[in-house]
PDB file of N, CA, C and O in Angstrom:
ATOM      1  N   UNK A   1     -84.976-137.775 -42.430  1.00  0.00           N
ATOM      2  CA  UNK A   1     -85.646-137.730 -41.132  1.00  0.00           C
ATOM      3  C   UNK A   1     -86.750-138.788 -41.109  1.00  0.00           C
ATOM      4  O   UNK A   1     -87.423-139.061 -42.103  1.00  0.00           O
ATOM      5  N   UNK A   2     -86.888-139.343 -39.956  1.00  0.00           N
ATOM      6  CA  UNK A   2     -87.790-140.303 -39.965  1.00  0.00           C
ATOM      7  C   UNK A   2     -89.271-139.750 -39.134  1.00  0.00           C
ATOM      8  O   UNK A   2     -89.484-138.776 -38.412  1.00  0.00           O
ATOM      9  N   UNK A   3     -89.993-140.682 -39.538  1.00  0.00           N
ATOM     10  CA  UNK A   3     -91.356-139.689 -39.068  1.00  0.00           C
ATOM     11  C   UNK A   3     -92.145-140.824 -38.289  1.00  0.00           C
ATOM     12  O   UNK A   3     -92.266-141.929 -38.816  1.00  0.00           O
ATOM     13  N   UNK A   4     -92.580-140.609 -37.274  1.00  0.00           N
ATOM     14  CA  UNK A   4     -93.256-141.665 -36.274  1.00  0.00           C
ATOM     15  C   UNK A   4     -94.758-141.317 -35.589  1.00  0.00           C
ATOM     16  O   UNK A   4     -95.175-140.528 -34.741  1.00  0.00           O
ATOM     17  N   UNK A   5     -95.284-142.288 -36.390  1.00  0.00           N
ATOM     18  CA  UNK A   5     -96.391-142.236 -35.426  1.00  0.00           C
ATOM     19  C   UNK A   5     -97.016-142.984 -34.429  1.00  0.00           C
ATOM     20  O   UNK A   5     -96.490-144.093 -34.339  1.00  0.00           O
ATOM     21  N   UNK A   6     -98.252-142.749 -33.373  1.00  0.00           N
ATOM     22  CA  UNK A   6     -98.056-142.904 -32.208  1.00  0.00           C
ATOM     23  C   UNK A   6     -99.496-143.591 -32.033  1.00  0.00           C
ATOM     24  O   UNK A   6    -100.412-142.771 -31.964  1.00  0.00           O
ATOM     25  N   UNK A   7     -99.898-145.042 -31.942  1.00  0.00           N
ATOM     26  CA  UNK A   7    -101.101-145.268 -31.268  1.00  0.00           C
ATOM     27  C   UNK A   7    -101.577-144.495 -30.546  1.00  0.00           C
ATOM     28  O   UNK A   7    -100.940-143.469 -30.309  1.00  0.00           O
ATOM     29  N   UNK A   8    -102.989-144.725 -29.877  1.00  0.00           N
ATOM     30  CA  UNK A   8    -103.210-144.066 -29.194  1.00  0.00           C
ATOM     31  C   UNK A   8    -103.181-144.719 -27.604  1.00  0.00           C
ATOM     32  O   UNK A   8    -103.149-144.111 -26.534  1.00  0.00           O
ATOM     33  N   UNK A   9    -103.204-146.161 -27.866  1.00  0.00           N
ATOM     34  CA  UNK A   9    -102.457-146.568 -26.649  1.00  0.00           C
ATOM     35  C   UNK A   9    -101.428-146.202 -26.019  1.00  0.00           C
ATOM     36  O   UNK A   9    -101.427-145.984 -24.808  1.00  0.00           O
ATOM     37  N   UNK A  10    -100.333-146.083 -26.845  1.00  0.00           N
ATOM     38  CA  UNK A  10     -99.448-145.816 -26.416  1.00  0.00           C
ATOM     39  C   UNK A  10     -99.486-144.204 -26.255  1.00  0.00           C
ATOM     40  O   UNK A  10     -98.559-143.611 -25.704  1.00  0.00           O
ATOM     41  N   UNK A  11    -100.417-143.655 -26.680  1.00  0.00           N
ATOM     42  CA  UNK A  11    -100.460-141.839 -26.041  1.00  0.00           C
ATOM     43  C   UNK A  11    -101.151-142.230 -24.959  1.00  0.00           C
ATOM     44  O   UNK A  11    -100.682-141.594 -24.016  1.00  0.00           O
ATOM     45  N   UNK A  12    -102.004-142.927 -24.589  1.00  0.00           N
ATOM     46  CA  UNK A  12    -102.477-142.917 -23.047  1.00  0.00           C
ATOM     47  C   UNK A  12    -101.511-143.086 -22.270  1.00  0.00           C
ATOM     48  O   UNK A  12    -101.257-142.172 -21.485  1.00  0.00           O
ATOM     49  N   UNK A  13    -100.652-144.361 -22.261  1.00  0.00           N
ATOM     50  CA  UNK A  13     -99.522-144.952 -21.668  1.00  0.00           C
ATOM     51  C   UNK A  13     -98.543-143.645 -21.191  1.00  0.00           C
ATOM     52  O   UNK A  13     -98.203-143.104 -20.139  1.00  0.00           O
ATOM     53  N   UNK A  14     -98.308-143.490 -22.671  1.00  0.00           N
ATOM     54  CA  UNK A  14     -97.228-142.230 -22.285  1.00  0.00           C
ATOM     55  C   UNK A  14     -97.302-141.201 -21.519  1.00  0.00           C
ATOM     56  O   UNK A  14     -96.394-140.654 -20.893  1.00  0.00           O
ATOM     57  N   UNK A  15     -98.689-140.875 -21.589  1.00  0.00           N
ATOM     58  CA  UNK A  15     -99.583-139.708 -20.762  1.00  0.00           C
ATOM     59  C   UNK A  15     -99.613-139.932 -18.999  1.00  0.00           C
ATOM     60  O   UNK A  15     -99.484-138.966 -18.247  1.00  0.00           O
ATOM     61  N   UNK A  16     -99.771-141.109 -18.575  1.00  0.00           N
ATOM     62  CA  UNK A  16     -99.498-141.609 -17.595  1.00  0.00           C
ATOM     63  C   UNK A  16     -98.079-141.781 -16.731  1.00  0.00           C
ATOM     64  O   UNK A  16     -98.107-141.958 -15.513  1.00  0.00           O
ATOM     65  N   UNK A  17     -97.082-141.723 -17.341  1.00  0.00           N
ATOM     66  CA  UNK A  17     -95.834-141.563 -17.148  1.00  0.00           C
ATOM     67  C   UNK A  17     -95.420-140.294 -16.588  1.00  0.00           C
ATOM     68  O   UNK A  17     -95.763-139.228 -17.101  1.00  0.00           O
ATOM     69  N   UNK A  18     -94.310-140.411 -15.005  1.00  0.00           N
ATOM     70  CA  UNK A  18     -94.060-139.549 -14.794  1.00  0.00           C
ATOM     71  C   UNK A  18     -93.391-138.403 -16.034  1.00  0.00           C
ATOM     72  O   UNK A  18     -93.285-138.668 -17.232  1.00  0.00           O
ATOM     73  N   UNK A  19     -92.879-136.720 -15.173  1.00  0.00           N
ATOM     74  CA  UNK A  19     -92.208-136.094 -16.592  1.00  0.00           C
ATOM     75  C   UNK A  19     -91.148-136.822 -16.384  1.00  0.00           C
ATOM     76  O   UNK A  19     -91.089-137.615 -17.323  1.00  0.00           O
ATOM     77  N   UNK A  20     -90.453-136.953 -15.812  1.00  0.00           N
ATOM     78  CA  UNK A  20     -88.875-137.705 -15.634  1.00  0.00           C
ATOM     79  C   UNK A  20     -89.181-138.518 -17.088  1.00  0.00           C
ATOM     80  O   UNK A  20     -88.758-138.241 -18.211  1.00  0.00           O
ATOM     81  N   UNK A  21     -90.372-139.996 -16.513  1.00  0.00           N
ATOM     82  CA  UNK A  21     -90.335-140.827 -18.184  1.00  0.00           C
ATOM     83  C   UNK A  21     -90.570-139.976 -18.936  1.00  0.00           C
ATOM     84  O   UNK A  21     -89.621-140.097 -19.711  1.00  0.00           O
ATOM     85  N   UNK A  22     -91.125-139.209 -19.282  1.00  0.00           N
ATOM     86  CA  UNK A  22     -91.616-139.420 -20.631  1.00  0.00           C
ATOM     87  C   UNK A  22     -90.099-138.306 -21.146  1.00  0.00           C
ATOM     88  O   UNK A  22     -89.348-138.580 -22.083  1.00  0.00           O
ATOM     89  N   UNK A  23     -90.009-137.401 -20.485  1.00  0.00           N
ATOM     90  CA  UNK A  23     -88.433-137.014 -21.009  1.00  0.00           C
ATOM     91  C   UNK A  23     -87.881-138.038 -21.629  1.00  0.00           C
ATOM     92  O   UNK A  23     -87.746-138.155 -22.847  1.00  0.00           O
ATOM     93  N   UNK A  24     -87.617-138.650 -20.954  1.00  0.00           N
ATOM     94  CA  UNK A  24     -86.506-140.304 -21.100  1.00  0.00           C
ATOM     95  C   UNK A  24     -87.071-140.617 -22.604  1.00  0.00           C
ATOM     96  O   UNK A  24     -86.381-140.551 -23.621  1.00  0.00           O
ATOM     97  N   UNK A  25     -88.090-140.877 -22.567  1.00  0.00           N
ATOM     98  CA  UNK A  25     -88.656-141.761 -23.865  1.00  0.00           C
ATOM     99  C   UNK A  25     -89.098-140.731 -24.596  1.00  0.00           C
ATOM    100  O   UNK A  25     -89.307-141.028 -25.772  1.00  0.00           O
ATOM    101  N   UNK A  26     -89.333-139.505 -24.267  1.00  0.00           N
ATOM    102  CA  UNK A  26     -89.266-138.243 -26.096  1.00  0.00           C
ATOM    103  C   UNK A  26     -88.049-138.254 -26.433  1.00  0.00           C
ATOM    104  O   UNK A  26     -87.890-138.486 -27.632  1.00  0.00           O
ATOM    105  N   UNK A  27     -86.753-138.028 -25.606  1.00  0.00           N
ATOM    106  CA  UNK A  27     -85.349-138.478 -25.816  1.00  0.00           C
ATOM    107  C   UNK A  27     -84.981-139.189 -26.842  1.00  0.00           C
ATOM    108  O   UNK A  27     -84.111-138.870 -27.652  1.00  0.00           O
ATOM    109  N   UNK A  28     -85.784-140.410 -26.844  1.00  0.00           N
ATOM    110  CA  UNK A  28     -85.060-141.693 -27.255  1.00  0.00           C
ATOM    111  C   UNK A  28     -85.823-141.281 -29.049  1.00  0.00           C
ATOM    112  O   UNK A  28     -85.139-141.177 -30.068  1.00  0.00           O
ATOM    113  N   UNK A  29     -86.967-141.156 -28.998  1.00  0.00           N
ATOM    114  CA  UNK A  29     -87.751-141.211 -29.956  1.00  0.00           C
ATOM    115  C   UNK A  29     -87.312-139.875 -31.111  1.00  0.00           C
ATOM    116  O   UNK A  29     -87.476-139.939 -32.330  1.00  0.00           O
ATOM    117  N   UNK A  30     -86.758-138.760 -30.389  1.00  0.00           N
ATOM    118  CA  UNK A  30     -86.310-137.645 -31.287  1.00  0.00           C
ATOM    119  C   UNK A  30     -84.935-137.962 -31.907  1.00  0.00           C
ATOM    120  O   UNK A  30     -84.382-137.385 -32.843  1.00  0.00           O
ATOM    121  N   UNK A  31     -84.460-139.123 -31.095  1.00  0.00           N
ATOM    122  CA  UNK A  31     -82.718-139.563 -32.081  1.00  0.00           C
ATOM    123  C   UNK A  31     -83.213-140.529 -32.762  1.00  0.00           C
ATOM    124  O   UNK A  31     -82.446-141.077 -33.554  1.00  0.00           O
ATOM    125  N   UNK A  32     -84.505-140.983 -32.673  1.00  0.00           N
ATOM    126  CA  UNK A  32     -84.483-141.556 -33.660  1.00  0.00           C
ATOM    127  C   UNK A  32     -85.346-141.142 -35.282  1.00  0.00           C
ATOM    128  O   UNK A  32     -85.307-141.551 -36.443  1.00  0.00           O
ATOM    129  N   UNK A  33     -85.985-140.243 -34.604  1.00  0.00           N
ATOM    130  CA  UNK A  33     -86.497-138.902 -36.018  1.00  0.00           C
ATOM    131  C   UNK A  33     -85.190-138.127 -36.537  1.00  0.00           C
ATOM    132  O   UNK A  33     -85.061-137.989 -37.753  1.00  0.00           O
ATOM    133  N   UNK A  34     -84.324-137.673 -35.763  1.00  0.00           N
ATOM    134  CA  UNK A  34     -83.421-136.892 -36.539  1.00  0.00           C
ATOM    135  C   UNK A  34     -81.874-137.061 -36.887  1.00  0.00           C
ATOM    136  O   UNK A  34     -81.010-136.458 -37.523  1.00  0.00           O
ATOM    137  N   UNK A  35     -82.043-138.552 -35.894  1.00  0.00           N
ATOM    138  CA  UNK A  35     -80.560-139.375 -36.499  1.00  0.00           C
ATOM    139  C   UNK A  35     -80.570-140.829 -36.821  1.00  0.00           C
ATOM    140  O   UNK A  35     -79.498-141.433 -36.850  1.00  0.00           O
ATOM    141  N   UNK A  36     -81.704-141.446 -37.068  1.00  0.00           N
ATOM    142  CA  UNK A  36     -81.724-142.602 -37.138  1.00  0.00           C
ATOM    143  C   UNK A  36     -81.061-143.752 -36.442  1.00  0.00           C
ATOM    144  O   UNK A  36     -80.624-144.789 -36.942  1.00  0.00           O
ATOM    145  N   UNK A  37     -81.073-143.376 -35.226  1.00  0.00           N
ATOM    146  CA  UNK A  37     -80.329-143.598 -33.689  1.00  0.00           C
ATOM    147  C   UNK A  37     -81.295-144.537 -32.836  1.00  0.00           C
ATOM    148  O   UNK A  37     -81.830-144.153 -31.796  1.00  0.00           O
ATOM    149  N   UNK A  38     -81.485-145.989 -33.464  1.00  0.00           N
ATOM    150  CA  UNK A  38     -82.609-146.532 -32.405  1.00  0.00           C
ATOM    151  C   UNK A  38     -82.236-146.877 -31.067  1.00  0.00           C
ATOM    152  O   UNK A  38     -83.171-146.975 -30.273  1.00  0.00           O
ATOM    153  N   UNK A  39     -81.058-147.086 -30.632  1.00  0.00           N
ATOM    154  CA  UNK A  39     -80.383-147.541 -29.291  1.00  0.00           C
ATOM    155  C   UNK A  39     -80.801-148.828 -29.054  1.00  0.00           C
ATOM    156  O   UNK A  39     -80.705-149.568 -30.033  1.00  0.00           O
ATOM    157  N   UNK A  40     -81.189-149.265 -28.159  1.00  0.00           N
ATOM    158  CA  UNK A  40     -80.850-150.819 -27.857  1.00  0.00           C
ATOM    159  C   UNK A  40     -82.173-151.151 -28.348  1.00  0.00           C
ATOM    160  O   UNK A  40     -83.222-151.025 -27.717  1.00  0.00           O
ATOM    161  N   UNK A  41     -82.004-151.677 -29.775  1.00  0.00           N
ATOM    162  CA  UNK A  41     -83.832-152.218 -30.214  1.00  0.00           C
ATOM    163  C   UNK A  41     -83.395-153.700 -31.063  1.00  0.00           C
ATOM    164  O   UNK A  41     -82.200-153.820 -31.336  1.00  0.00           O
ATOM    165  N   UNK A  42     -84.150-154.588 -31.392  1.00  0.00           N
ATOM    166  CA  UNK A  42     -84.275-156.034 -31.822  1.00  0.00           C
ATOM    167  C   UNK A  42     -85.474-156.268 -32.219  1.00  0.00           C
ATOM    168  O   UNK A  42     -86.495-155.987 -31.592  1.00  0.00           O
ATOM    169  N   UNK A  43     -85.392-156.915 -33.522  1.00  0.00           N
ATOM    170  CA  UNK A  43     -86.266-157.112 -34.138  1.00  0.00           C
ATOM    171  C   UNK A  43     -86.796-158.350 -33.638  1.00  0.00           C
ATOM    172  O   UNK A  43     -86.062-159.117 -33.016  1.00  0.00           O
ATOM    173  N   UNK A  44     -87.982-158.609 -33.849  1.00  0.00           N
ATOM    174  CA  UNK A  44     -88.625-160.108 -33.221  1.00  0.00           C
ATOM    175  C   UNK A  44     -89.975-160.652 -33.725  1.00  0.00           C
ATOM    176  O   UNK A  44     -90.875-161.300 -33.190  1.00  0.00           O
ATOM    177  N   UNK A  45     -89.716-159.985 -35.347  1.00  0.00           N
ATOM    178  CA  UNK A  45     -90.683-161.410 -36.019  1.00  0.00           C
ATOM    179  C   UNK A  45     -92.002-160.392 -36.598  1.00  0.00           C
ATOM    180  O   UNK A  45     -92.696-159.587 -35.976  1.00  0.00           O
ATOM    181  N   UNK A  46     -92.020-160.841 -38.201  1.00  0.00           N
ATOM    182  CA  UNK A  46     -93.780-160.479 -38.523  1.00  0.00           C
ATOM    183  C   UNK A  46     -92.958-158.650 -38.739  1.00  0.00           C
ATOM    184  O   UNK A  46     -93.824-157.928 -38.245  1.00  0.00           O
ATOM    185  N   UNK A  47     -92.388-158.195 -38.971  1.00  0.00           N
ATOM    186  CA  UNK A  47     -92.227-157.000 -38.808  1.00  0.00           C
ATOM    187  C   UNK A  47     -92.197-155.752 -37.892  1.00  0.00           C
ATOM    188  O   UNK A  47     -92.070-154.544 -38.094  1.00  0.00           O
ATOM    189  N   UNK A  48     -92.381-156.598 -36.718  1.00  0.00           N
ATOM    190  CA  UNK A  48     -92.589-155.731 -35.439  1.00  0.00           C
ATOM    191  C   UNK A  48     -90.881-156.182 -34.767  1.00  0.00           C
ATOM    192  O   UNK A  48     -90.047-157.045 -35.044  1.00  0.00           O
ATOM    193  N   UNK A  49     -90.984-154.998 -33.719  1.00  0.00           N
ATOM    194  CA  UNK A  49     -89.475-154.723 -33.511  1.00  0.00           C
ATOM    195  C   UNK A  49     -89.460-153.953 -32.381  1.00  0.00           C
ATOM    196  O   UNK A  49     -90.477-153.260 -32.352  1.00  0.00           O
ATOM    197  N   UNK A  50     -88.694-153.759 -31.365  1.00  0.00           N
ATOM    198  CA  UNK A  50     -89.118-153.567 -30.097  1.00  0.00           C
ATOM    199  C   UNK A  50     -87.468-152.773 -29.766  1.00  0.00           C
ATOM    200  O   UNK A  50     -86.304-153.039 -30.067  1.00  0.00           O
ATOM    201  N   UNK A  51     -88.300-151.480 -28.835  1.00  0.00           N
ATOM    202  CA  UNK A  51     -87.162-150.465 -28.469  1.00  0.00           C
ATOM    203  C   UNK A  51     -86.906-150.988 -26.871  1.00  0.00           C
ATOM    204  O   UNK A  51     -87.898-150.895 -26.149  1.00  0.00           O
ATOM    205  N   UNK A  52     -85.827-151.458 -26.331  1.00  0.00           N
ATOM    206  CA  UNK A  52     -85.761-152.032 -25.334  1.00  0.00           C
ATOM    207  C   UNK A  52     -84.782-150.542 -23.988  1.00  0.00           C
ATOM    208  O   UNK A  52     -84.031-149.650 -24.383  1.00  0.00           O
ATOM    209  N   UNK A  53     -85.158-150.783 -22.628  1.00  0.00           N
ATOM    210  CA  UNK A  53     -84.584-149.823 -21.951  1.00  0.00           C
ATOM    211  C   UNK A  53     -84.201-151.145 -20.693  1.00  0.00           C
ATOM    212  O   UNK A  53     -84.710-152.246 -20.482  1.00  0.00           O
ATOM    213  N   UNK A  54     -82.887-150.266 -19.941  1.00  0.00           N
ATOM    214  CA  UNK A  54     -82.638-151.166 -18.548  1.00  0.00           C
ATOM    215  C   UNK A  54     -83.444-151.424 -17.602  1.00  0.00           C
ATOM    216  O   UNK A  54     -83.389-152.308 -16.747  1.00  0.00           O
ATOM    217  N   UNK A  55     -84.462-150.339 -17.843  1.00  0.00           N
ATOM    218  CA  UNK A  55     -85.281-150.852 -16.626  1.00  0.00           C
ATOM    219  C   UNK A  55     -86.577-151.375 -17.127  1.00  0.00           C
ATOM    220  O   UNK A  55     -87.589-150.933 -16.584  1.00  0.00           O
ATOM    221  N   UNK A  56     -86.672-152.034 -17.848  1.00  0.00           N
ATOM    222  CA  UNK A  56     -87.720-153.155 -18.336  1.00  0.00           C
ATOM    223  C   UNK A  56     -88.251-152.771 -19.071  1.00  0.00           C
ATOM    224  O   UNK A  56     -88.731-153.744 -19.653  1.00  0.00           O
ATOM    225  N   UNK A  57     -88.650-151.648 -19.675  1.00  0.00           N
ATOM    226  CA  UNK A  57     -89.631-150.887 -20.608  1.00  0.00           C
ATOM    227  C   UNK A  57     -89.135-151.903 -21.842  1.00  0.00           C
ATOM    228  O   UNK A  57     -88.028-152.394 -22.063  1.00  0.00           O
ATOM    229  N   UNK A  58     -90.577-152.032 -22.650  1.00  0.00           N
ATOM    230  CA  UNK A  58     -90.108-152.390 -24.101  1.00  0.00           C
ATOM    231  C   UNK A  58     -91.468-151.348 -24.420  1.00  0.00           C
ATOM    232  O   UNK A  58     -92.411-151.106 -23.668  1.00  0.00           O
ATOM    233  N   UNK A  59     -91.158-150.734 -26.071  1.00  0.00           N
ATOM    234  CA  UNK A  59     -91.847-150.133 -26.671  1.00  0.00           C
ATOM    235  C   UNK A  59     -91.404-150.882 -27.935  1.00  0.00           C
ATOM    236  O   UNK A  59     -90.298-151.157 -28.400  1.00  0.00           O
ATOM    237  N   UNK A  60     -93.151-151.201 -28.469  1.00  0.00           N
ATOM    238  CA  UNK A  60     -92.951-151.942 -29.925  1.00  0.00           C
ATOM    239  C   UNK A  60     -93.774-151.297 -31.124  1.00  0.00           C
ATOM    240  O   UNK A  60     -94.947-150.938 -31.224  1.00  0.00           O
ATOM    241  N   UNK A  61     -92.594-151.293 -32.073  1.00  0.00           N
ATOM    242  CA  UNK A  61     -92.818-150.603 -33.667  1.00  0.00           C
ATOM    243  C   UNK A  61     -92.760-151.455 -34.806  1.00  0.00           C
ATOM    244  O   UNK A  61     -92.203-152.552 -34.854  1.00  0.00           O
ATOM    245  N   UNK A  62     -93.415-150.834 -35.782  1.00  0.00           N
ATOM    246  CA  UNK A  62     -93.431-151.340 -37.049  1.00  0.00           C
ATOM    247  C   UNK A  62     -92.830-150.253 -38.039  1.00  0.00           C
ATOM    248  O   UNK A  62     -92.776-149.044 -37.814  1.00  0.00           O
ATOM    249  N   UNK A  63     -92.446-150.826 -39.026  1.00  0.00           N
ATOM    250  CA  UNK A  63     -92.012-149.938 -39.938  1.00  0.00           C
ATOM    251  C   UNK A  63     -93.425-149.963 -41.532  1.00  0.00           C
ATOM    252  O   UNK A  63     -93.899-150.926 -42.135  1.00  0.00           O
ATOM    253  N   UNK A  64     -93.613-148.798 -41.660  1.00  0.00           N
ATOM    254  CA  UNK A  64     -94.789-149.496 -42.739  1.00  0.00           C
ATOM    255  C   UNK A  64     -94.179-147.822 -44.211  1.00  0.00           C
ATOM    256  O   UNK A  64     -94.622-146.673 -44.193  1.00  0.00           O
ATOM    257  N   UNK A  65     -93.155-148.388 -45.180  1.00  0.00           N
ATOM    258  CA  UNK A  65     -93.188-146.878 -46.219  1.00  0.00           C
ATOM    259  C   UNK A  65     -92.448-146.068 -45.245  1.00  0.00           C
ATOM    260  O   UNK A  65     -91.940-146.535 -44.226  1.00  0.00           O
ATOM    261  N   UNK A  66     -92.416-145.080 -45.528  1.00  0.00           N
ATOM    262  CA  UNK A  66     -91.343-144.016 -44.614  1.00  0.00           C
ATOM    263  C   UNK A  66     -92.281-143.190 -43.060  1.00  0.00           C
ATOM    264  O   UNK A  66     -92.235-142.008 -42.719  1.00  0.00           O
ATOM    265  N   UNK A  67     -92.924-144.152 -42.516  1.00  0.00           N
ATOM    266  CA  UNK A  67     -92.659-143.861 -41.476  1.00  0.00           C
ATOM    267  C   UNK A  67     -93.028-145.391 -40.357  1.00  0.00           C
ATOM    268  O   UNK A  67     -93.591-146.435 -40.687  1.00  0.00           O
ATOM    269  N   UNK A  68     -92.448-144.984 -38.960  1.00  0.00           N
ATOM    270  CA  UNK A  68     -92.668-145.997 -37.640  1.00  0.00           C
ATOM    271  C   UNK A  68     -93.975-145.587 -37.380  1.00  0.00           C
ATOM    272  O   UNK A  68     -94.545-144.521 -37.613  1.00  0.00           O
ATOM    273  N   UNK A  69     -94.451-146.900 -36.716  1.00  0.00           N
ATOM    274  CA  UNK A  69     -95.022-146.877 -36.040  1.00  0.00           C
ATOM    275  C   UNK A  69     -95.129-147.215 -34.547  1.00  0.00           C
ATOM    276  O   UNK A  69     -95.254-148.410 -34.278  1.00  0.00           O
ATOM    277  N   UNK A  70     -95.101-146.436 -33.658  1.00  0.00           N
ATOM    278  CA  UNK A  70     -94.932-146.969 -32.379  1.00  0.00           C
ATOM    279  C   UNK A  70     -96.553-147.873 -32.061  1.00  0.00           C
ATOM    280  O   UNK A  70     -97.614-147.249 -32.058  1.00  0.00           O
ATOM    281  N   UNK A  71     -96.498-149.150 -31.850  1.00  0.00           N
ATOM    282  CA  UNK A  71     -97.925-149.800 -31.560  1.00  0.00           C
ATOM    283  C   UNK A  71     -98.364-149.807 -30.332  1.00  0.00           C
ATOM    284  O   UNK A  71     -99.480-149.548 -29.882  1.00  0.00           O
ATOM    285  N   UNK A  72     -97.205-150.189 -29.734  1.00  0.00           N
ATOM    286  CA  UNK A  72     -97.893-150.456 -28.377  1.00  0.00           C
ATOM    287  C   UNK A  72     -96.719-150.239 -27.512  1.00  0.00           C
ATOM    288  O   UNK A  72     -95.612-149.809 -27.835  1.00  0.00           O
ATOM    289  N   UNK A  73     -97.236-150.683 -26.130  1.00  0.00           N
ATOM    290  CA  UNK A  73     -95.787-150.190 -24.535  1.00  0.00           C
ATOM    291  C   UNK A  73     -96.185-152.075 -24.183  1.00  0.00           C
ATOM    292  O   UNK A  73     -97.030-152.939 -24.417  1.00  0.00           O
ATOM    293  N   UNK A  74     -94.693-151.813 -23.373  1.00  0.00           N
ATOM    294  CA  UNK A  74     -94.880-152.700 -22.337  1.00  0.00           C
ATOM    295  C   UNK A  74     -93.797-153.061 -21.277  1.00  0.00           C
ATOM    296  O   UNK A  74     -92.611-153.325 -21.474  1.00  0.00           O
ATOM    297  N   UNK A  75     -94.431-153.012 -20.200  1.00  0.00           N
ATOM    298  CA  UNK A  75     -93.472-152.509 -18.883  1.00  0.00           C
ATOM    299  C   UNK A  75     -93.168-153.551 -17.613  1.00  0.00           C
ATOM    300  O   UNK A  75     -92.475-153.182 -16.664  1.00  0.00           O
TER     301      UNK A  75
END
């Protein structure tokens, strides 16, 4: 199981999000704690790596030892 933690930017961000998003994006983030299921993500340099969605969202992580880090949003 993978274990992720969460700036706190990105807890404001998220906090701000209708429930519809943030469903959408706890969704995405629990397949990737309990199946190692990142869905459409690309790595892009320096160790950071970015979870990409259709409608423009990027959310960017690092990997640091056994767990993510989600760093930051961007929309």
């Amino acid at each position: 199981m993978i274990q992720i933690k969460q700036t706190k930017e990105f807890q404001v961000w998220f906090a701000s999000l209708t429930t519809r998003e943030q469903v959408k994006l706890e969704a995405r983030l629990e397949r990737i704690k309990n199946f190692e299921h990142f869905g459409d993500a690309k790595g892009i340099g320096g160790g950071l790596a970015e979870l990409r969605w259709a409608n423009g969202w990027r959310v960017y992580f690092v990997r640091e030892r056994d767990y993510y880090f989600v760093v930051n949003r961007g929309t």
